[in-house]
DSSP file (Angstrom, degrees, kcal/mol; ACC not computed):
  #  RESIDUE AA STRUCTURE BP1 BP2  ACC     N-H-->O    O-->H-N    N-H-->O    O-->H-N    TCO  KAPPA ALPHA  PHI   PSI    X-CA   Y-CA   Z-CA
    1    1 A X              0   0    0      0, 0.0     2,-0.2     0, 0.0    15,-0.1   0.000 360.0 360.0 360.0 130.0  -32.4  -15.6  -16.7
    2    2 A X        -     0   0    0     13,-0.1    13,-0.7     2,-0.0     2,-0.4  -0.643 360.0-157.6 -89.8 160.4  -32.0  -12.1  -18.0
    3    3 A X  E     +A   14   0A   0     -2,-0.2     2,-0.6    11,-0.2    11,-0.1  -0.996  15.0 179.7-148.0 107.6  -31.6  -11.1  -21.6
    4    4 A X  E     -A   13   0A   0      9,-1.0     9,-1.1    -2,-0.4     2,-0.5  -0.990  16.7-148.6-124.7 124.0  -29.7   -7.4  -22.3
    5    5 A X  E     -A   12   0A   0     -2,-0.6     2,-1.1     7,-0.2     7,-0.2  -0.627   9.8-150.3 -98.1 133.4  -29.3   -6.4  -25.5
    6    6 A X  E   > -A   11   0A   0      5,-1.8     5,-0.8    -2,-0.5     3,-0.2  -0.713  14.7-156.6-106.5 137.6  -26.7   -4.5  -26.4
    7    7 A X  T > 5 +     0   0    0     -2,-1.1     3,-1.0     1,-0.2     2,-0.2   0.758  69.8  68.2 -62.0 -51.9  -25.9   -1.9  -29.1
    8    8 A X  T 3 5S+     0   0    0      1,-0.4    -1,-0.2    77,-0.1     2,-0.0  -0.779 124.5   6.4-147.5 114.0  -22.2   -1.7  -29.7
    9    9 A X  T 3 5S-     0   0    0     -3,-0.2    -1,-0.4    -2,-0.2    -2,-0.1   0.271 101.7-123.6-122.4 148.4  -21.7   -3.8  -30.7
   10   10 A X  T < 5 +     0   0    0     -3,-1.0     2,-0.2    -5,-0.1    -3,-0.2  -0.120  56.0 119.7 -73.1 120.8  -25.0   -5.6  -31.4
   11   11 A X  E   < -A    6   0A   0     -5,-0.8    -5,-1.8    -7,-0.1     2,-0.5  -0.832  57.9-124.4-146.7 162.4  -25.3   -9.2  -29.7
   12   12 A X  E     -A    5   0A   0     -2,-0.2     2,-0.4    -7,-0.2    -7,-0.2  -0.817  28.4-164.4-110.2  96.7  -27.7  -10.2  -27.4
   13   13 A X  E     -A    4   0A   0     -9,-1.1    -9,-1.0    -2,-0.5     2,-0.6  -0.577   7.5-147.3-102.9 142.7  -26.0  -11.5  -24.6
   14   14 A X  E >   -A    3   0A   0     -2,-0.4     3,-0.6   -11,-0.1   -11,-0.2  -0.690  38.2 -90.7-106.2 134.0  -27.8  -13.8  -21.6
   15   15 A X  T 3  S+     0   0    0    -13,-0.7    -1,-0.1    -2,-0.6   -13,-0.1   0.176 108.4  15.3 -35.9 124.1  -26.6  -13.6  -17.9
   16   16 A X  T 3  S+     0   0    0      1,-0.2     2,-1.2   -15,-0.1    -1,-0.3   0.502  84.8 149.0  94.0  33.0  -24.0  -15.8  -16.7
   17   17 A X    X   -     0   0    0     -3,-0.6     3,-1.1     1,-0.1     2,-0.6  -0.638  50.3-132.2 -65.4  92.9  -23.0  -16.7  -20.3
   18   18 A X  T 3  S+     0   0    0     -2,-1.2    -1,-0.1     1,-0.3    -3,-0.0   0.349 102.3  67.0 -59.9   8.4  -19.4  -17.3  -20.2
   19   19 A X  T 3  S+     0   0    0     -2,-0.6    58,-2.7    58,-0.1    -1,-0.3  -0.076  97.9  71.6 -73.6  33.1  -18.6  -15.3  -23.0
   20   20 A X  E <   +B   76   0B   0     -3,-1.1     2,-0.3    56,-0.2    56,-0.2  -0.925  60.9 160.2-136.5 117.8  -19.6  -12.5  -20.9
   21   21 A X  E     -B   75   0B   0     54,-3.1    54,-0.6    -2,-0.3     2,-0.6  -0.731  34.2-146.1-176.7 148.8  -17.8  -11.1  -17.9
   22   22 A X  E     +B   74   0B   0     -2,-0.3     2,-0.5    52,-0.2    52,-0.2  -0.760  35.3 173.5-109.9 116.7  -17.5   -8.1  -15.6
   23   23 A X  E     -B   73   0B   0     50,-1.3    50,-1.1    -2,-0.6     2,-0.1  -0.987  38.7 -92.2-127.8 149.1  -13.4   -7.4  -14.1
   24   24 A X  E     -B   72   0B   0     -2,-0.5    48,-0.2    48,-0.3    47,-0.0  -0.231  49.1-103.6  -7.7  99.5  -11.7   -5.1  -12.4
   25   25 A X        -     0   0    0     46,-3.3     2,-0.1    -2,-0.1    -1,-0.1  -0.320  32.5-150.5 -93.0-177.9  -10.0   -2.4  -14.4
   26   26 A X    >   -     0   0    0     -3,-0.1     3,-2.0     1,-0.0     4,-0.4  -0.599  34.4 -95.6-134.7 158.8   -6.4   -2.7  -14.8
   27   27 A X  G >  S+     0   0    0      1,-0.2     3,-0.8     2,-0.2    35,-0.1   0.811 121.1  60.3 -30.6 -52.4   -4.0    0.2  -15.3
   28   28 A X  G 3  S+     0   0    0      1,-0.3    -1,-0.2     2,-0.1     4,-0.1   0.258  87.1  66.3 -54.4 -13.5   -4.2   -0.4  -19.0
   29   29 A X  G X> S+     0   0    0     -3,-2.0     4,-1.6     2,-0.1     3,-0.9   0.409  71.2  96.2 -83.4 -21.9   -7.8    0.2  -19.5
   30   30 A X  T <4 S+     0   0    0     -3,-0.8     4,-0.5    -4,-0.4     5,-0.2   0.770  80.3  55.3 -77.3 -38.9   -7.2    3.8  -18.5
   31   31 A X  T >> S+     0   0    0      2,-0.2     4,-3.0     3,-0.2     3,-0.6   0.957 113.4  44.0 -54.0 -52.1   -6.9    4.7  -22.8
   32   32 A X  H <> S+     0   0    0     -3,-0.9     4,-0.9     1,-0.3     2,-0.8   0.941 109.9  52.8 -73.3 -69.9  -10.6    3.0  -23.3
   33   33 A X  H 3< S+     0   0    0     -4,-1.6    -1,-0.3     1,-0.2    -2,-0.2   0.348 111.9  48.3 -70.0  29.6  -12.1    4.7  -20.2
   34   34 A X  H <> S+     0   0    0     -2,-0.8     4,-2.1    -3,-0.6     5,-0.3   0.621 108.7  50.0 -22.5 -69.4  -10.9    8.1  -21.6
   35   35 A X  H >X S+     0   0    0     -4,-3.0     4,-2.4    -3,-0.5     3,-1.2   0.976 112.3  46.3 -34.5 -87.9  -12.1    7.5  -24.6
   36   36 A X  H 3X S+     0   0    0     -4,-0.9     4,-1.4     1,-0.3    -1,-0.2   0.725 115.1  55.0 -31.8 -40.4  -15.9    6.5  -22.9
   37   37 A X  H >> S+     0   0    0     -5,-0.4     4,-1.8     1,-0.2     3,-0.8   0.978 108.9  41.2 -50.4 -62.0  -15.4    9.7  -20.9
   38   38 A X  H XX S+     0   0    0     -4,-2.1     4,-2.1    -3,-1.2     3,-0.6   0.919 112.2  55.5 -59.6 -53.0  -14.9   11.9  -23.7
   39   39 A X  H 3X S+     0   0    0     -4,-2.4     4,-2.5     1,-0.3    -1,-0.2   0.883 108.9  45.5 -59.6 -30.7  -17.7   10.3  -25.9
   40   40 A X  H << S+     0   0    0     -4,-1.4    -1,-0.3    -3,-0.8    -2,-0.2   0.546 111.9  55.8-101.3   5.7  -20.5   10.7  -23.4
   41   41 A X  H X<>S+     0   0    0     -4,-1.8     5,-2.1    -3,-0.6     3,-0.8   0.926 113.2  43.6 -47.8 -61.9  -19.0   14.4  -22.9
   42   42 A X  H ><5S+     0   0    0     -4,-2.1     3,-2.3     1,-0.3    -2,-0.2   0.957 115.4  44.4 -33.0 -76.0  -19.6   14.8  -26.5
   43   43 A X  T 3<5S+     0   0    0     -4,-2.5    -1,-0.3    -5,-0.3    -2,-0.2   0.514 111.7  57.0 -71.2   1.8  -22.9   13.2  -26.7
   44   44 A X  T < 5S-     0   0    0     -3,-0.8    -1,-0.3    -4,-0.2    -2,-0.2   0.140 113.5-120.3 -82.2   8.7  -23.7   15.0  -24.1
   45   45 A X  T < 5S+     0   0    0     -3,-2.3    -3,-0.3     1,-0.1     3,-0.2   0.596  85.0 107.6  60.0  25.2  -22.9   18.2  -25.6
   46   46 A X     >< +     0   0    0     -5,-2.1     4,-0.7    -6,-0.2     3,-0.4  -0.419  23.4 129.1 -31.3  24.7  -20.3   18.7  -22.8
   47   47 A X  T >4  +     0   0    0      1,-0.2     3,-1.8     2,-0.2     2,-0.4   0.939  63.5  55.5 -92.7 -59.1  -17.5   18.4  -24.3
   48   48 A X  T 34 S+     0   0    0      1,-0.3    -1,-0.2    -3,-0.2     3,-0.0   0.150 100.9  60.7 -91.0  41.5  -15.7   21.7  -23.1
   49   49 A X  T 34 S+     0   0    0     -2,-0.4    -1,-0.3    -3,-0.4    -2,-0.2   0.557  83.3 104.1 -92.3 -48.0  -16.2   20.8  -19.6
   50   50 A X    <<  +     0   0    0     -3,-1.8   -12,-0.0    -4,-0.7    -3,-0.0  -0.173  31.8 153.0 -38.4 113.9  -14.0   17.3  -20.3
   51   51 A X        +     0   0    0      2,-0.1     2,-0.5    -3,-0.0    -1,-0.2  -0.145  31.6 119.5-125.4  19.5  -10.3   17.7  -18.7
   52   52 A X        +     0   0    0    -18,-0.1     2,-0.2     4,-0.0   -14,-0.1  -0.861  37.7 178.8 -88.6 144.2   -9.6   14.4  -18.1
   53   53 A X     >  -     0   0    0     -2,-0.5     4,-0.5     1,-0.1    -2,-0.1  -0.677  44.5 -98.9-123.2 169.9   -6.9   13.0  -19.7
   54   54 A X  H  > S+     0   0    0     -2,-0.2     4,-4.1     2,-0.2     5,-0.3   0.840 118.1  55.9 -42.2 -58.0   -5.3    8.9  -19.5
   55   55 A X  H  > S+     0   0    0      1,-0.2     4,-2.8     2,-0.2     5,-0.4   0.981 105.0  44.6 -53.8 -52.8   -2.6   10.4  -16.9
   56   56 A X  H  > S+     0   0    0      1,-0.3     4,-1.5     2,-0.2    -1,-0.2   0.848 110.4  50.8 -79.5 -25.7   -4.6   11.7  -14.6
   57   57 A X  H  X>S+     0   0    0     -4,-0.5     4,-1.7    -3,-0.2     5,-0.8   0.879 116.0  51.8 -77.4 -40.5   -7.3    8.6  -14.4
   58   58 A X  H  X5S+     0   0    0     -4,-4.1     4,-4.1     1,-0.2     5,-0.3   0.978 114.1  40.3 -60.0 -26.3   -3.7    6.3  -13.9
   59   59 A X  H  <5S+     0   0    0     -4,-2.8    -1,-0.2    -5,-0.3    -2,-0.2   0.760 114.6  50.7 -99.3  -3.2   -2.6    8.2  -11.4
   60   60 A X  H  <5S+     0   0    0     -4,-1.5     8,-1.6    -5,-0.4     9,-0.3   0.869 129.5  20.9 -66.9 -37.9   -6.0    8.7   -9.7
   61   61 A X  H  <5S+     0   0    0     -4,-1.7    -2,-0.1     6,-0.3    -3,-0.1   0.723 137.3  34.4 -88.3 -51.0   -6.6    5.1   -9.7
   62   62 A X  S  <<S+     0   0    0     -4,-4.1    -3,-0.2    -5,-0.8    -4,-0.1   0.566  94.4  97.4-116.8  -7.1   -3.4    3.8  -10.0
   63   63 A X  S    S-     0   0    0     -5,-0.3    -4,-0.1     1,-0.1    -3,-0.0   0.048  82.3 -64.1 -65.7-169.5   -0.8    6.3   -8.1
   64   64 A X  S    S+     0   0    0      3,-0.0    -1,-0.1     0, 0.0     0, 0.0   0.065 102.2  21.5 -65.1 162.1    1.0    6.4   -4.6
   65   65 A X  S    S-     0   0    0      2,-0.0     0, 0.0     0, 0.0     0, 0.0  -0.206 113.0 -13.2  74.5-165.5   -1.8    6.8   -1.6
   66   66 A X  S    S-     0   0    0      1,-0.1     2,-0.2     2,-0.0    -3,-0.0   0.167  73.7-107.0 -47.1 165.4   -5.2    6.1   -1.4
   67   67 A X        -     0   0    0      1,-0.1    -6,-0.3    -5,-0.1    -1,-0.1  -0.655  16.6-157.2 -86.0 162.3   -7.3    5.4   -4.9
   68   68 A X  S    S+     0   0    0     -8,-1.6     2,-0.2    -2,-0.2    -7,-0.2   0.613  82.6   6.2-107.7 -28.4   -9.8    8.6   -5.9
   69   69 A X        -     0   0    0     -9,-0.3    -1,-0.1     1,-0.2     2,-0.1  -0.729  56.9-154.0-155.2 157.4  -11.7    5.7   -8.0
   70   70 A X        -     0   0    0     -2,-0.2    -1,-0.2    -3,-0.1    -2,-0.1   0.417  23.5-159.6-141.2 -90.9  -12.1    1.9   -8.8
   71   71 A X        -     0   0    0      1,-0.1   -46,-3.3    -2,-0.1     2,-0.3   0.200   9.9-157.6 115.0 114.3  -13.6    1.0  -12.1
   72   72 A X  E     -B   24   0B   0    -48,-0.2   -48,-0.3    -2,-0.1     2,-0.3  -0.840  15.5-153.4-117.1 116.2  -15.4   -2.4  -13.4
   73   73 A X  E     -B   23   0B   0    -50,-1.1   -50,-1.3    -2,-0.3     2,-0.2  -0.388  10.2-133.0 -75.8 143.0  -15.5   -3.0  -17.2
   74   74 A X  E     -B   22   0B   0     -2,-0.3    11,-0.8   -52,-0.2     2,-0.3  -0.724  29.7-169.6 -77.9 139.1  -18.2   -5.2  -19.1
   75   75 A X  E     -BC  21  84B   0    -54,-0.6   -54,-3.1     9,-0.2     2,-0.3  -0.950  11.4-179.4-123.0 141.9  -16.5   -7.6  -21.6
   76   76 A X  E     -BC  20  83B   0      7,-2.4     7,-3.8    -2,-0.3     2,-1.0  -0.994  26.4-118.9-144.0 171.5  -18.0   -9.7  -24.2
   77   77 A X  E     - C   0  82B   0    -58,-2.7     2,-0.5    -2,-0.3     3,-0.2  -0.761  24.9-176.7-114.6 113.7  -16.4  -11.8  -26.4
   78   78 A X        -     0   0    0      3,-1.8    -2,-0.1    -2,-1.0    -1,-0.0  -0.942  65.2 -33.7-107.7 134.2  -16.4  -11.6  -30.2
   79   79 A X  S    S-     0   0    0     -2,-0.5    -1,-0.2     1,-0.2     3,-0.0   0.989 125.6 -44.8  15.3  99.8  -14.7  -14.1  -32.5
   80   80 A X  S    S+     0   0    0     -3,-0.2     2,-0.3     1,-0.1    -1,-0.2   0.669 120.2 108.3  21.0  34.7  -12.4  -14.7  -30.4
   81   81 A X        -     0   0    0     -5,-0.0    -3,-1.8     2,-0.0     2,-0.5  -0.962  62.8-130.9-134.7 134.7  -11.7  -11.2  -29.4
   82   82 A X  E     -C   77   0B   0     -2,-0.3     2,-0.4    -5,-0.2    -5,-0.2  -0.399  23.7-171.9 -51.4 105.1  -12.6   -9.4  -25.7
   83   83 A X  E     -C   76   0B   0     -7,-3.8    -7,-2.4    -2,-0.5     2,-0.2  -0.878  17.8-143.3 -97.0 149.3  -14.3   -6.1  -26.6
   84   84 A X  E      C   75   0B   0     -2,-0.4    -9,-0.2    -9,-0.2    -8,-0.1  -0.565 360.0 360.0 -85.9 168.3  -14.8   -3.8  -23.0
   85   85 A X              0   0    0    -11,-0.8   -10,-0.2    -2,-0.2    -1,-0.1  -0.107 360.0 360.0-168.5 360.0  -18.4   -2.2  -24.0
């Protein structure tokens, strides 16, 4: 069994806990992984390299043709709500 501790937000959660789970991301995620982009731009003191915006990851992902990308998010679940982390 493996044990990863996690930061934000801090739980310790242990593999194949079923309040735990890794999906597929969905059109609708597109807002949070913007966000995640732009924060490790930031902390990475890269910020005015970042040009991605929400449109362009839907339509990368989620337009006509081929996908550019696919995407899985980490969920865990606290009091009864899914955070992506």
């Amino acid at each position: 069994m493996v044990n990863v501790t996690l930061n934000f937000p801090e739980v310790a959660i242990m593999a194949g806990d079923p309040e735990f789970r890794i999906r597929d991301a969905k059109k609708a995620d597109c807002g949070s992984v913007c966000s995640l982009i732009a924060e490790l731009a930031s902390y990475e003191q890269m910020s005015h390299l970042n040009n991605m915006s929400e449109q362009k990851l839907v339509n990368d992902a989620f337009g006509e043709g081929t996908p550019w990308y696919s995407a899985l998010l980490a969920e865990v679940k606290i009091n009864e709500v899914w955070m992506s982390i």
